[in-house]
C-alpha positions in Angstrom: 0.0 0.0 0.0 0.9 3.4 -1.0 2.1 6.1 1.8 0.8 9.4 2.1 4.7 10.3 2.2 5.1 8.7 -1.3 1.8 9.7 -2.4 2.3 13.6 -1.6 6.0 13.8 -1.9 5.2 12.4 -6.2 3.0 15.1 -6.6 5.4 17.4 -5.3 8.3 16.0 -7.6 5.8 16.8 -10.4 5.4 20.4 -9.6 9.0 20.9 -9.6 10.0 19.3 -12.5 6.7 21.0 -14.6 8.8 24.7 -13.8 11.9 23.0 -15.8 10.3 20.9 -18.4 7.8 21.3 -20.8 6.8 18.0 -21.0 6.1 15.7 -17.5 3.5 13.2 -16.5 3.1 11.9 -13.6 2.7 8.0 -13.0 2.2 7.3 -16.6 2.1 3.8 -17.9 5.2 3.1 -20.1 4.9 -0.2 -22.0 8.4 -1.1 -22.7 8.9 -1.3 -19.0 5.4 -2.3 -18.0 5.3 0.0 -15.0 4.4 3.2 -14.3 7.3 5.4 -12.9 6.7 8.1 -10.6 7.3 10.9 -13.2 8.1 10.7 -16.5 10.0 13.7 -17.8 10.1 14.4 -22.4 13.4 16.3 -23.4 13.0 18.1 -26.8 15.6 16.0 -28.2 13.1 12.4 -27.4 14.9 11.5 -24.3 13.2 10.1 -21.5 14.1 10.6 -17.8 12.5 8.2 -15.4 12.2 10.2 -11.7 11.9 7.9 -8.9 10.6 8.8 -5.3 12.4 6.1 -3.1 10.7 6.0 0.5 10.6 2.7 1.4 14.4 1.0 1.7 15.0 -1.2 -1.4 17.9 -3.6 -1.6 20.7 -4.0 -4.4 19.5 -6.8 -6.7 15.5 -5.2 -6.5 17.5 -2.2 -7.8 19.5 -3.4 -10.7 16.9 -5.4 -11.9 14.7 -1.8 -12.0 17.8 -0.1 -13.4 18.7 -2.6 -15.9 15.3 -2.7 -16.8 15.4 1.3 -17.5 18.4 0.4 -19.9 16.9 -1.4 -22.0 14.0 1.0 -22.4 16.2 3.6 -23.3 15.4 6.0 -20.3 17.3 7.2 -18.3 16.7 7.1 -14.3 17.2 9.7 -11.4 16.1 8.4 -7.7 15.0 10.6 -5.5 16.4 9.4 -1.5 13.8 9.8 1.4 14.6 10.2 4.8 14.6 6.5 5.6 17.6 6.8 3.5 19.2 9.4 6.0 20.7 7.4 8.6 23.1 4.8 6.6 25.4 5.2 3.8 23.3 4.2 0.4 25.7 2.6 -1.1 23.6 1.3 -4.1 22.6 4.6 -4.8 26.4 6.3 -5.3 27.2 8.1 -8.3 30.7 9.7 -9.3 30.8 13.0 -10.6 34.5 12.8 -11.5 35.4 14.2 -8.5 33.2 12.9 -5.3 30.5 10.1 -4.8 27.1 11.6 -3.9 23.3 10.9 -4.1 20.5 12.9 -5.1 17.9 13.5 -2.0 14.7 15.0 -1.9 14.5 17.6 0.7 12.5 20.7 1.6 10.9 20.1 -2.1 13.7 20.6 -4.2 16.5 17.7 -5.4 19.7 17.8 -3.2 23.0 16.7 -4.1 24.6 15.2 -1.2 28.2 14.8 -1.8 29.7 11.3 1.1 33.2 12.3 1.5 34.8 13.5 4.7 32.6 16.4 5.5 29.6 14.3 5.9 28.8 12.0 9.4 28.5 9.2 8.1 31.6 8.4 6.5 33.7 10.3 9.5 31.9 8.0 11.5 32.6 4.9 9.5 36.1 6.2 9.1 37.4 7.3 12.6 41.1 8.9 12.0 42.2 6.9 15.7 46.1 7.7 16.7 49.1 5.1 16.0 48.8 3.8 19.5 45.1 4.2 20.2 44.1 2.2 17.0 47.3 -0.8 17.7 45.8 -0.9 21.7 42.2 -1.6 19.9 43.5 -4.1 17.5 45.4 -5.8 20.7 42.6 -6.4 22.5 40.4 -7.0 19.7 42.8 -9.9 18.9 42.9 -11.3 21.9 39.5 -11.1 23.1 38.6 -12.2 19.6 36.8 -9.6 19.0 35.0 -8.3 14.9 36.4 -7.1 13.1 39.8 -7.5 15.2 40.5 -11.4 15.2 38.8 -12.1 11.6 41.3 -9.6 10.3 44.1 -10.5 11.7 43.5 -14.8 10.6 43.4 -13.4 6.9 46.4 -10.9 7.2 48.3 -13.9 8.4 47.4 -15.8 5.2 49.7 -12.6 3.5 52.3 -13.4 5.8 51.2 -10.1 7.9 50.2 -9.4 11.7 48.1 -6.5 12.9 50.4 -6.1 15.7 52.8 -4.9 13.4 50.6 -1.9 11.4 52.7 0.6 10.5 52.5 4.2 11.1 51.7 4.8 7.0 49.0 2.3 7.2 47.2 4.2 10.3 44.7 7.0 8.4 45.2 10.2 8.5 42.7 11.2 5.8 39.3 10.3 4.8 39.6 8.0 1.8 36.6 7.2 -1.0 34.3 5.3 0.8 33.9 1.6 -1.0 35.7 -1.4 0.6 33.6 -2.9 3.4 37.0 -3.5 5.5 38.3 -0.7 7.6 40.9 1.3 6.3 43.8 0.5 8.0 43.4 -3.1 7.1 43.2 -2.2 3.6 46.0 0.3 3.9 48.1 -2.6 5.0 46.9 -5.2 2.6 48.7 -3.1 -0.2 51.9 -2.1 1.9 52.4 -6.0 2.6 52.0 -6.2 -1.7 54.5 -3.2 -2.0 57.1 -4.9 1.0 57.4 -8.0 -1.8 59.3 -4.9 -4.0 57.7 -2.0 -6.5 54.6 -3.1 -7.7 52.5 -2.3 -10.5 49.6 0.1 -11.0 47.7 -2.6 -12.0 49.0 -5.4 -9.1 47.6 -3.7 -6.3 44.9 -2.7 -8.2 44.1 -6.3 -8.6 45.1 -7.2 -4.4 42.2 -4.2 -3.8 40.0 -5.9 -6.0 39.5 -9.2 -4.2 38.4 -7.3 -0.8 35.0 -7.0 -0.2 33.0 -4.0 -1.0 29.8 -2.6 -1.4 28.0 -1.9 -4.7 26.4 0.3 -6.9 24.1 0.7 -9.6 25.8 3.6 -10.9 29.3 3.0 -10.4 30.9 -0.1 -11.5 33.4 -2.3 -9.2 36.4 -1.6 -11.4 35.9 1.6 -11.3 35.4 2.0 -7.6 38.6 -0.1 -7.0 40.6 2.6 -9.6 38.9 5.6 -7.4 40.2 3.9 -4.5 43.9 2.7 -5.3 44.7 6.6 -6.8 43.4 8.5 -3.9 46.0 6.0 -1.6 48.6 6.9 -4.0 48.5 10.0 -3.9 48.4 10.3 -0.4 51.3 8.2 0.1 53.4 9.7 -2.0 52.5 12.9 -0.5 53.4 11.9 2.8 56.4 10.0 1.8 55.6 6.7 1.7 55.9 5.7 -1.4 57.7 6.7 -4.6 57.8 6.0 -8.2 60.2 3.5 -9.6 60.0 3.8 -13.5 56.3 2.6 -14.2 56.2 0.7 -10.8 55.4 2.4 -7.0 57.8 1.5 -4.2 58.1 1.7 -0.3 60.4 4.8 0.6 63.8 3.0 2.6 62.5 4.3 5.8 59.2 2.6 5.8 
């Protein structure tokens, strides 16, 4: 059954969109996708721009399958995030603009563009910048208490002949990276410097030992890229710090790390 929230906040997406386009229907049926999306917005040029009011929380595969199915119609999509989207990262929602992920919210009747990098909460939440020996004191307990993620993490470092106990000072954040992997950052800071401790290493070699970590997932933003987003912004970092430098077409740990 329909909510009042969905029913009055469509009608309200219609009357915004009919000041910017000539052309908008609201919940009208479309027979290549045999639905009826919320709005329905005609460019001059034929293209068709699906809006979507999201209220209720949808997960990843009911998603792609609407996506995909928007694809194949030829019309493009734009969701619209309620407030039940507010409290948790929606990762299935992230688009890249070349420069940061964001979402498009509707708020206060009007689209907003909310940009998840290290201004917002949630990811400084997610991604607490802890001090050298504040974050090795947590992983020491963590490991012996066996304690998530602690203990998990540190059975699969082993396997990549590394210890937790051991996290160097360059694998302790002291930025807000892309958010992505589902694995702190410090563990995935430390998955590449174990790669780069073997000897320079490839672009495309630690791309591929951040690829096989989990992650999350989008509609919008494939895995490879995410990974490529990811692996730059670390690089740059490190060699900004000092970390790392460039060894003819290959990245390698500065002597003194």
């Amino acid at each position: 059954m329909e909510t009042i929230e969905h029913r009055d906040g469509k009608r309200a997406v219609f009357e915004f969109f009919k000041h910017y386009f000539e052309h908008v229907e609201l919940e009208i049926y479309v027979t290549d996708l045999q639905q009826r999306p919320d709005i329905l917005i005609f460019l001059p040029n034929q293209q068709l721009i699906a809006v979507e009011l999201q209220c209720a929380k949808l997960n990843f595969e009911t998603l792609k399958t609407r996506c995909i199915g928007y694809q194949k119609a030829q019309i493009k999509c734009m969701w619209l995030l309620r407030r039940n989207y507010l409290k948790e990262i929606p990762y299935a929602f992230l688009q890249f603009d070349g420069v940061s992920l964001f979402v498009w919210y509707w708020q206060s009747n009007h689209p907003v563009k909310m940009f998840f990098d290290g201004v917002h909460p949630l990811v400084r939440s997610q991604q607490r910048l802890w001090n050298s020996a504040r974050l090795r004191y947590l992983i020491q307990r963590g490991i012996i208490k066996r304690q998530a993620p602690y203990y998990d993490l540190q059975c699969q470092i082993y396997q990549q002949e590394g210890n937790l106990r051991q996290l160097p000072d360059c694998c302790v954040p002291q930025v807000y990276y892309p958010i992505g992997p589902k694995q702190p950052y410090w563990y995935v800071l430390y998955v590449l410097y174990l790669r780069l401790k073997r000897g320079p290493q490839s672009n495309q070699l630690l791309y591929q030992a951040l690829y096989v970590l989990p992650w999350h997932q989008s509609v919008y933003f494939s895995h490879n890229q995410w990974c490529q987003l990811v692996l730059t912004a670390i690089l740059e970092c490190w060699q900004m710090q000092g970390v790392i430098r460039q060894q003819a077409s290959k990245w390698a740990l500065v002597s003194n790390n």
